[in-house]
C-alpha positions as CSV (number, residue, x, y, z in Angstrom):
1,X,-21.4,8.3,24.1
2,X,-18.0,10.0,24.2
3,X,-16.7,7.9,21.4
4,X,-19.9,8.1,19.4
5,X,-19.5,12.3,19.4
6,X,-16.1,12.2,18.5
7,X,-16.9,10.2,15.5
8,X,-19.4,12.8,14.7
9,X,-17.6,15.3,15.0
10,X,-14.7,13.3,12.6
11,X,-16.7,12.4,9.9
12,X,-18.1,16.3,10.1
13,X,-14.8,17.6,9.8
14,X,-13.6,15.0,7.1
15,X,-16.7,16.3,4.8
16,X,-15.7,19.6,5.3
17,X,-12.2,19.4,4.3
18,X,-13.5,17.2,1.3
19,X,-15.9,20.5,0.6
20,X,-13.1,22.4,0.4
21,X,-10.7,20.1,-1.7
22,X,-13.5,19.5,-4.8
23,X,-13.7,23.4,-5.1
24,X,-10.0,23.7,-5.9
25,X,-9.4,24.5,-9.7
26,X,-6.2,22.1,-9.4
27,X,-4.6,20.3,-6.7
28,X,-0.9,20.7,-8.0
29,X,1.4,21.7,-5.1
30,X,0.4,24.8,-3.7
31,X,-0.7,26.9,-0.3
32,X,-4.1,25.7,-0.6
33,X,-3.6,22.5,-1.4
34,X,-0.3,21.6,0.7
35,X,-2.7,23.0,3.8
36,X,-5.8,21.4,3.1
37,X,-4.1,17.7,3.1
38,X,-1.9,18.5,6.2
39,X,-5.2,18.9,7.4
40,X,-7.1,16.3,6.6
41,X,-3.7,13.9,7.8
42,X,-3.4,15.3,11.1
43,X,-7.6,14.6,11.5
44,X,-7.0,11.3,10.7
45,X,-3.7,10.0,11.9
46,X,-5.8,9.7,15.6
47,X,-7.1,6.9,16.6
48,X,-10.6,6.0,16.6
49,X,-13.0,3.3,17.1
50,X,-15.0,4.9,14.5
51,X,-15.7,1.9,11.8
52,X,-16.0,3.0,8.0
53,X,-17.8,0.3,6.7
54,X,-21.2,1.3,8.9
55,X,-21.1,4.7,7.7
56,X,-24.1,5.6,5.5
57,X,-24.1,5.2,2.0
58,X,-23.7,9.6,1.4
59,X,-20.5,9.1,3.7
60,X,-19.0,6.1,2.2
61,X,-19.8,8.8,-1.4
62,X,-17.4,10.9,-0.3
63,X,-14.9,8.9,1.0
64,X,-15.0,7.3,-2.3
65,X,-14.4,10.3,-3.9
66,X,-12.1,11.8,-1.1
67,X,-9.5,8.7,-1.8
68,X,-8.9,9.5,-5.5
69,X,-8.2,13.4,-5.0
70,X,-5.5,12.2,-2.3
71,X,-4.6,9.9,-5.0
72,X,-4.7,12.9,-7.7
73,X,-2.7,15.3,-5.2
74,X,-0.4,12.2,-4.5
75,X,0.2,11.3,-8.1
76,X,1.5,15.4,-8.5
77,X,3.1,15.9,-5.1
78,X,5.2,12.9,-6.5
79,X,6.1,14.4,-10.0
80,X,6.7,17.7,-8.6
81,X,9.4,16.4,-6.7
82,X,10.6,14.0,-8.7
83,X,11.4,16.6,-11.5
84,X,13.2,18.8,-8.7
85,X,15.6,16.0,-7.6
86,X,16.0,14.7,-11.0
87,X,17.6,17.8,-12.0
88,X,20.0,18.1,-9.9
89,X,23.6,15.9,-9.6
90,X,23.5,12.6,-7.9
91,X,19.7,12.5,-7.0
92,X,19.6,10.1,-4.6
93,X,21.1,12.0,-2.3
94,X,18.7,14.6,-1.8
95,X,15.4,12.5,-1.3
96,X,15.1,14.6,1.6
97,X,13.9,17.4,0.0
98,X,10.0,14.9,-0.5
99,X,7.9,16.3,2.5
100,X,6.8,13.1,3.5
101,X,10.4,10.8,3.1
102,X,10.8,10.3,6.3
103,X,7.3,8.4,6.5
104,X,8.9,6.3,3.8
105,X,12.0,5.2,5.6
106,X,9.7,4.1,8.5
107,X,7.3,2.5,6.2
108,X,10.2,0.6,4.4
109,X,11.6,-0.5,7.3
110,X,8.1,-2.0,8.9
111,X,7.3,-3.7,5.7
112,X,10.7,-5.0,5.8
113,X,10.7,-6.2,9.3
114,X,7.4,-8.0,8.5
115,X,8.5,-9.6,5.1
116,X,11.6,-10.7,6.6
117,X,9.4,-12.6,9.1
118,X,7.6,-14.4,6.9
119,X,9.2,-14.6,3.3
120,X,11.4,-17.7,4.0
121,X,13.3,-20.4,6.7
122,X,16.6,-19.5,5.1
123,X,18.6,-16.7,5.5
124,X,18.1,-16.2,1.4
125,X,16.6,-12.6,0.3
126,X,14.3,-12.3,-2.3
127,X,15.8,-12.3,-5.7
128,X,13.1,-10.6,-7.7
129,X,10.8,-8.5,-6.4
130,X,8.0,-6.3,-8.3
131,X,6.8,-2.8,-7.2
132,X,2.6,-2.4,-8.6
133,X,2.3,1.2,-9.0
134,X,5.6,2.5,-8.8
135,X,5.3,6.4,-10.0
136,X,7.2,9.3,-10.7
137,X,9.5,8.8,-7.4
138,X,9.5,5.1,-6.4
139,X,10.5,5.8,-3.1
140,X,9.7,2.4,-1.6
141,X,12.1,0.5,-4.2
142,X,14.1,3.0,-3.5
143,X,14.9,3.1,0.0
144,X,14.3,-1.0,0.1
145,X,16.9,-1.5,-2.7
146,X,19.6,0.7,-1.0
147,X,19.2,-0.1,2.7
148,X,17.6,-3.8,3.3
149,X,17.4,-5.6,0.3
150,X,21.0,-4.7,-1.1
151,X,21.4,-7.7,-3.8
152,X,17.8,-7.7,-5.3
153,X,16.7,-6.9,-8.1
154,X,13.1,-4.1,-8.2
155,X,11.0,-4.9,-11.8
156,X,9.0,-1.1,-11.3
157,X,5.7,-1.4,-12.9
158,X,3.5,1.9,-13.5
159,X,0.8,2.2,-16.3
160,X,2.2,6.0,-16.9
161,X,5.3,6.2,-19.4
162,X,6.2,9.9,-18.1
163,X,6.5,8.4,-14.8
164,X,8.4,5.9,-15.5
165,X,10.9,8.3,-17.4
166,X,10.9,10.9,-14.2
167,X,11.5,7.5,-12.0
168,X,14.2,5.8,-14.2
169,X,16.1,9.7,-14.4
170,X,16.5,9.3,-10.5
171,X,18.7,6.2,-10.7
172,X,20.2,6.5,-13.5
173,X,23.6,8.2,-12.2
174,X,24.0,5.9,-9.3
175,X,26.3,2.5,-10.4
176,X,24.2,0.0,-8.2
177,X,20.6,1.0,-8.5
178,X,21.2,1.5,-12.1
179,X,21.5,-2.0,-12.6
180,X,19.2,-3.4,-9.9
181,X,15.6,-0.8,-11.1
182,X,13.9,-2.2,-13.9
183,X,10.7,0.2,-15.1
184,X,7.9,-1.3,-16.9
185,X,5.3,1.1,-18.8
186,X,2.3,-1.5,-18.5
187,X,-1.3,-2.1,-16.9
188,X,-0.7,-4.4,-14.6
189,X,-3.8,-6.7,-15.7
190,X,-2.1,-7.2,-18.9
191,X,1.3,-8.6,-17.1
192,X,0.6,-12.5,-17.0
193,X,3.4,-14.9,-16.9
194,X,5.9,-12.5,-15.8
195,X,4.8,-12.2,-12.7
196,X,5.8,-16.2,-12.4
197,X,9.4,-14.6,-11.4
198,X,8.8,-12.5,-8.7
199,X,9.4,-14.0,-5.1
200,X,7.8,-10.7,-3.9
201,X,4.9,-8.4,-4.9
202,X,4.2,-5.2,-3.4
203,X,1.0,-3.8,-4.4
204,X,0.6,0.4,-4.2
205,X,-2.1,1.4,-1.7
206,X,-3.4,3.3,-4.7
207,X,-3.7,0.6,-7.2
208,X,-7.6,-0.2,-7.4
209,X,-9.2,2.6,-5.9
210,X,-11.9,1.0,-4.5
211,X,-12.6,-2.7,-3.4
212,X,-14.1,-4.2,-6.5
213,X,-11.0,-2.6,-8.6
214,X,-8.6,-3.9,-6.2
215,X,-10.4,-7.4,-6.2
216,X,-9.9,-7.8,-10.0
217,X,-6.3,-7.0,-9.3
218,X,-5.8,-9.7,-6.9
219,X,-7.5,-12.0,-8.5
220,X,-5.6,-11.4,-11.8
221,X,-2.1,-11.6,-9.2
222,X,-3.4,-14.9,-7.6
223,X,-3.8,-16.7,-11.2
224,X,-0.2,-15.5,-12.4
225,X,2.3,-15.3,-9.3
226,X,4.7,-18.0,-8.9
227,X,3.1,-20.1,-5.8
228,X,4.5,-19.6,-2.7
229,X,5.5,-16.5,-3.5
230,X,4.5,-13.4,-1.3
231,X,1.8,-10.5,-1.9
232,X,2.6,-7.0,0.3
233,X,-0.1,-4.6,0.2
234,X,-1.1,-1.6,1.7
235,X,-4.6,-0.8,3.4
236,X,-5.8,1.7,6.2
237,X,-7.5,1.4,9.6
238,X,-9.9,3.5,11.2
239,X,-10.2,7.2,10.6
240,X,-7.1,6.7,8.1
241,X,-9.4,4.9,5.8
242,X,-10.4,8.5,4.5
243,X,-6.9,8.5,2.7
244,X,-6.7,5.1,1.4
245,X,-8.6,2.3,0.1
246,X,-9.4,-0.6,2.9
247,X,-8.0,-4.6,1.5
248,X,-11.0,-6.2,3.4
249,X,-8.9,-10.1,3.7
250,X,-12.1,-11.9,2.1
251,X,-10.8,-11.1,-1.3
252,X,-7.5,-12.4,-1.0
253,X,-8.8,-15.5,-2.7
254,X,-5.6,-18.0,-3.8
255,X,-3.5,-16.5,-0.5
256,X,-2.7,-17.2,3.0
257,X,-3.0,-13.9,4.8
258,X,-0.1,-14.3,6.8
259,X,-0.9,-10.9,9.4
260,X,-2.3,-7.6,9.0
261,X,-0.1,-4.9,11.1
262,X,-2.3,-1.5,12.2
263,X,0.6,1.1,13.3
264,X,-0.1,3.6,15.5
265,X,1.9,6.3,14.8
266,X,2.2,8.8,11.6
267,X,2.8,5.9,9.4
268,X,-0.4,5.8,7.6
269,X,-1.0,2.5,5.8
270,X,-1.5,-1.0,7.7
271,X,0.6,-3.7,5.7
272,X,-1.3,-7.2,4.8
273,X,1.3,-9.9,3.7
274,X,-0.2,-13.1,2.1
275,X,1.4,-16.1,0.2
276,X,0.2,-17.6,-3.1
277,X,-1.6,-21.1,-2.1
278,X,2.0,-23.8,-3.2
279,X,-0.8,-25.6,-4.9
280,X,-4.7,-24.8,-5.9
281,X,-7.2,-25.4,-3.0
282,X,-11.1,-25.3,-4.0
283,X,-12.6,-23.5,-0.9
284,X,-16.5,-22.8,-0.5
285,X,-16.9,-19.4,0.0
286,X,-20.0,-20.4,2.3
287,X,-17.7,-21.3,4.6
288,X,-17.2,-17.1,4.7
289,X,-20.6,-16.4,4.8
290,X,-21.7,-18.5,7.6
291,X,-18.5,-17.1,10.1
292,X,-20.4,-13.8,9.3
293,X,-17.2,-11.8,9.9
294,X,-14.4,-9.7,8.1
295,X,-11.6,-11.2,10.2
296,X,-11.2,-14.4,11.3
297,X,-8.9,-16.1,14.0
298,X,-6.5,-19.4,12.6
299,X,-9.1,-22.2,14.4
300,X,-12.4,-20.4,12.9
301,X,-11.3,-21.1,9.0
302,X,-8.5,-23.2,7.3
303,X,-8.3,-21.2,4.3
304,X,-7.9,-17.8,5.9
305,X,-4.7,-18.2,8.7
306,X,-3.9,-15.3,9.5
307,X,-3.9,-12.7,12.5
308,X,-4.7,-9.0,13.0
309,X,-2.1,-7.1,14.6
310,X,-1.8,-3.7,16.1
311,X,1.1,-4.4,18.7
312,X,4.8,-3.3,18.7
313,X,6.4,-5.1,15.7
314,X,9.4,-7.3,18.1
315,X,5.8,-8.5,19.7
316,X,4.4,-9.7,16.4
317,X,3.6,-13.5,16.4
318,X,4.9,-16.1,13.5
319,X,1.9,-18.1,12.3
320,X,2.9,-21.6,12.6
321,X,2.1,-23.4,9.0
């Protein structure tokens, strides 16, 4: 009964934040703004058993509608900063000044730590590896490019031209990222055998802003990726959900979903890593239909292998395959 108030009391909270948000004549950087989504974080950064996908259809309205204004504020949090530390010498070396960097470090190094588990046998590092959804200050590419993955190259893909401008201004200056940042102005759904030279794919929490646009996208990466290659993307758990769009694993059709990590702390996103079938299986999506569930455990389904984590990462389990 406990739990069932606090939800309540959540989704009550989350709908009045949302109120307030849609009023707002622009949601640039500012007071109001900056405010209202410290707010709305620090409501749903707790965890709760509270499980979007039963909330009524009114709720799951606003959320809808809640996700693209954080993507909106995002999108201009981002340029607002890039154009700051793009004007001033050596960039790079004042990343700091981004509110939320930190959370990007920690971010980086989780989805690092979990790639690194699963991307290969040898002690080889991916060679090529795309950012979807890149924006005005790739910080992810960024951080992964200077601190773990030192000799790969990034291929930054964004729809936007400005942002690719404000990105590639960041690097620019510095001798090594220079030549290791690639930015490509383009809609990802109209990249197609280009994507066959990837060995990674990282997929912006953001790109598909709600599960029938994110579908397409997947679909669209599991007919052109290289197989065998690997698919990172960003989803949310629980209350967190409110912020960003949820991957449910069921439309990773053409991949292995390798694990699903839920952190606990004030890193935000859960990471889903999946690999490109090596070769094409036909599955029957009955076989879905009749386990009746979202998640599934490696004996319930041979197509779907994968396992749902929310422990300490140096506890995560390999998947034997």
């Amino acid at each position: 009964m406990e739990s069932h108030q606090e939800n309540i009391t959540l989704v009550m909270k989350v709908c009045e934040i949302y109120d307030k948000l849609s009023r707002l004549e622009s949601l640039k950087p500012s007071k109001d703004v900056d405010n209202l989504f410290t707010e709305l974080v620090n409501t749903c950064i707790p965890h709760f058993s509270i499980n979007i996908a039963t909330l009524p259809a009114n709720i799951q309205e606003i959320r809808s509608k809640l996700i693209r204004l954080c993507g909106q504020a995002e999108g201009h949090l981002e340029a607002h900063f890039s154009t700051i530390i793009g004007s001033l010498k050596n960039p790079l070396h004042h990343l700091n000044l981004f509110p939320y960097y930190s959370n990007y470090l920690k971010l980086s190094l989780l989805e690092y730590n979990i790639l690194n588990r699963h991307y290969s046998t040898t002690a080889q590092a991916p060679k090529q590896v795309a950012f979807v959804g890149s924006g005005p200050l790739p910080l992810t590419s960024i951080v992964m490019a200077s601190y773990h993955l030192k000799e790969t190259t990034f291929h930054n893909y964004d729809i936007d031209p400005m942002a690719n401008s404000m990105a590639s201004c960041l690097v620019t200056s510095d001798e090594d990222l220079s030549k290791r940042m690639v930015f490509h102005t383009a809609d990802i759904m109209d990249v197609t055998d280009e994507l066959k030279q990837y060995d990674v794919l990282f997929l912006a929490a953001l790109v598909g802003m709600d599960i029938d646009l994110k579908a397409k996208v997947i679909e669209h990466l599991a007919k052109y990726m290289a197989p065998g290659s690997i698919l990172m993307l960003r989803s949310a758990h629980g209350a967190r959900a409110f912020l960003y769009p949820v991957v449910d694993p069921q439309v990773l059709q053409g991949f292995d979903v390798l694990s699903i990590f839920h952190p606990d702390d004030d890193v935000i996103n859960s990471v889903v890593i999946a690999r490109k079938y090596l070769k094409p299986i036909t599955t029957d999506l009955n076989d879905h239909q009749r386990l009746g569930m979202a998640y599934v455990t490696p004996s319930s389904c041979k197509y779907c292998e994968f396992q749902v984590l929310n422990t300490p990462l140096n506890n995560m389990k390999m998947i034997d395959e």
